[in-house]
C-alpha positions in Angstrom: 1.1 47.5 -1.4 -0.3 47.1 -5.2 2.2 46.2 -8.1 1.3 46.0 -11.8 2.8 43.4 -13.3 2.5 43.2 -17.5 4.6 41.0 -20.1 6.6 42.8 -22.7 4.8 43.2 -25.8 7.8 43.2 -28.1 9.3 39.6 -26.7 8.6 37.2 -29.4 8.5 34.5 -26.2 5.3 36.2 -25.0 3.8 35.5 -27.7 3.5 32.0 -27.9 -0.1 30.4 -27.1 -0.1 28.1 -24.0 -0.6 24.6 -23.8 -3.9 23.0 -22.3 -1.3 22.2 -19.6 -0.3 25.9 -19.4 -4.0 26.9 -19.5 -5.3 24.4 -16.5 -2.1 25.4 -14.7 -2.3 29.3 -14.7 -6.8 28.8 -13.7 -5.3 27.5 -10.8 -2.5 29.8 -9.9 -5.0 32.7 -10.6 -7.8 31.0 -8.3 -4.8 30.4 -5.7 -4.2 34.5 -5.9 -8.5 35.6 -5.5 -8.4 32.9 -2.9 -5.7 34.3 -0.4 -6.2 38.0 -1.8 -3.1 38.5 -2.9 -4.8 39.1 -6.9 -6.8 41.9 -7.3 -7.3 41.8 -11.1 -5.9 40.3 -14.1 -6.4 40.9 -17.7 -5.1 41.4 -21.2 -4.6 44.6 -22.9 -5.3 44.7 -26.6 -1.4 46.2 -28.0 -3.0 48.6 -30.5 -3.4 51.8 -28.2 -3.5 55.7 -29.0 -1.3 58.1 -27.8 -2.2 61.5 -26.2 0.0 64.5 -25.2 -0.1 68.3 -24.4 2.3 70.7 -25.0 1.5 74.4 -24.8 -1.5 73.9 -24.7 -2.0 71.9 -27.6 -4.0 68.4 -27.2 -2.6 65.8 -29.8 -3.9 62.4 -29.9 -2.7 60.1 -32.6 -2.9 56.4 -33.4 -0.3 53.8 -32.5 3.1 52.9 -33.2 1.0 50.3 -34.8 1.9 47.0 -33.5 3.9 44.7 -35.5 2.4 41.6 -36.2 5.2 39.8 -33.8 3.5 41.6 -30.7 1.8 39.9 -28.0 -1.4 41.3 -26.4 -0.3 42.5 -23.1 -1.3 40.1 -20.2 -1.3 42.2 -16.9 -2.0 41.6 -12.9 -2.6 43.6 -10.2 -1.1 42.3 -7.1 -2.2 43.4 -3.0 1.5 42.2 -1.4 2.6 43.3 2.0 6.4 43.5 0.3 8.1 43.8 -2.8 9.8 40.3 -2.0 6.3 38.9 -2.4 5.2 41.0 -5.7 8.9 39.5 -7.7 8.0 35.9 -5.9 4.9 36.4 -7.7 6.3 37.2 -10.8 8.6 34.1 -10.7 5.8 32.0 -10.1 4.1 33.2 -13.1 6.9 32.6 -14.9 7.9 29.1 -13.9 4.3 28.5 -15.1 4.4 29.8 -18.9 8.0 29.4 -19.2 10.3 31.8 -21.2 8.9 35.7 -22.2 10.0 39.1 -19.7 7.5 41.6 -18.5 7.6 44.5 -16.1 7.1 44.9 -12.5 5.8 48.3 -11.0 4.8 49.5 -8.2 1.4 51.4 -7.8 0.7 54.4 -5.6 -3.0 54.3 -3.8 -4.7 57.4 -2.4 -2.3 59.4 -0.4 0.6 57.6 -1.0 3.7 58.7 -2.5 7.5 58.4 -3.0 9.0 59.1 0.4 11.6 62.1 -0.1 15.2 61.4 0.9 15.9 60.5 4.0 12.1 60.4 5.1 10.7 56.9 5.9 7.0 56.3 4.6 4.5 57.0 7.2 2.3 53.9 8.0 -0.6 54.5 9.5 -3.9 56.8 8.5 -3.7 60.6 9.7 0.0 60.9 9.4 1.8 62.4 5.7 4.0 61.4 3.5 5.9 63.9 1.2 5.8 63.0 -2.3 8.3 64.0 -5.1 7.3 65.0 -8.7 5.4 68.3 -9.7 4.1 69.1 -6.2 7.7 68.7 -4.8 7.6 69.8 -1.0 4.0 68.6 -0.8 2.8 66.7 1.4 -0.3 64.3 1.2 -2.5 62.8 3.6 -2.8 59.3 4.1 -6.1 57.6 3.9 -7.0 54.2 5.1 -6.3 51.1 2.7 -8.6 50.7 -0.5 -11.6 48.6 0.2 -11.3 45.0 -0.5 -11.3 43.2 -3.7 -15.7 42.0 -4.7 -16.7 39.2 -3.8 -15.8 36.1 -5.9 -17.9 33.6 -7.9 -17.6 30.0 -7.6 -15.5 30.2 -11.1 -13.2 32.8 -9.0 -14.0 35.8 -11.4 -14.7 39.1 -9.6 -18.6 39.9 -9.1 -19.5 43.1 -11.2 -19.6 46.1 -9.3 -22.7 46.5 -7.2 -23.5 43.2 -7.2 -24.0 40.9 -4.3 -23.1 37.1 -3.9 -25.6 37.1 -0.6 -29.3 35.0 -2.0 -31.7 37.1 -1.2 
């Protein structure tokens, strides 16, 4: 299972920079997640964004809200867990390392999975379907095999670019 987690631009405890402490701290926690596989990406997200919607039609894209000066950048992970259980004991984690701030915990969908319907448990293994909820109510999807595994990892613990190789040729 993937979860996105993300701190909450508008807490004014996010926003606070971290302590050498904090730093060394959170390098190991995130080599600790590459390591066993349980971190598949982490990042920051700059808060000033554009917005984009369609009605009837229409295209609109327009700049902001404009963040207020009291805005953190966003600081977001994606997790690989076999449970929610593991993706909040995650979260804690995190938190018990940079102290006080709040941030979101969501679940992400891969290829061919879905939101079970009611009363249907989600199937778990490839070539069986799971009905999915939302606009294509009554559908149901395929499931495909897991995503491939994360790149391979540097010595720093940073994720190779795609394509490349850590094999010496």
């Amino acid at each position: 299972m993937l979860y996105f987690l993300a701190s909450d631009p508008k807490d004014p405890a996010n926003g606070k920079p971290p302590t050498p402490e904090v730093i060394a701290e959170m390098g190991a926690f995130i080599v600790e997640g590459y390591s066993n596989g349980t971190l598949v990406s982490t990042g920051a997200m700059d808060p000033r964004k554009k917005h984009i919607a369609s009605r009837g039609g229409q295209i609109t894209i327009t700049d902001g809200p404009y963040t207020e000066a009291k805005e953190a950048v966003v600081g977001w992970a994606i997790v690989r867990v076999d449970s929610e259980e593991q993706a909040l004991e995650l979260s804690r984690r995190f938190y018990e390392i940079v102290g006080d701030g709040s941030g979101t915990i969501q679940r992400i969908y891969e290829n061919g999975e879905g939101i079970p319907a009611a009363g249907e448990a989600e199937a778990a293994t490839a070539g069986r379907s799971v009905p999915v909820r939302g606009p294509n109510l009554g559908v149901w999807l395929p499931l495909r095999p897991r995503s491939p595994p994360p790149p391979p990892m540097t010595s720093t613990g940073r994720s190779m670019p795609f394509g490349a190789s850590s094999r010496r040729a």
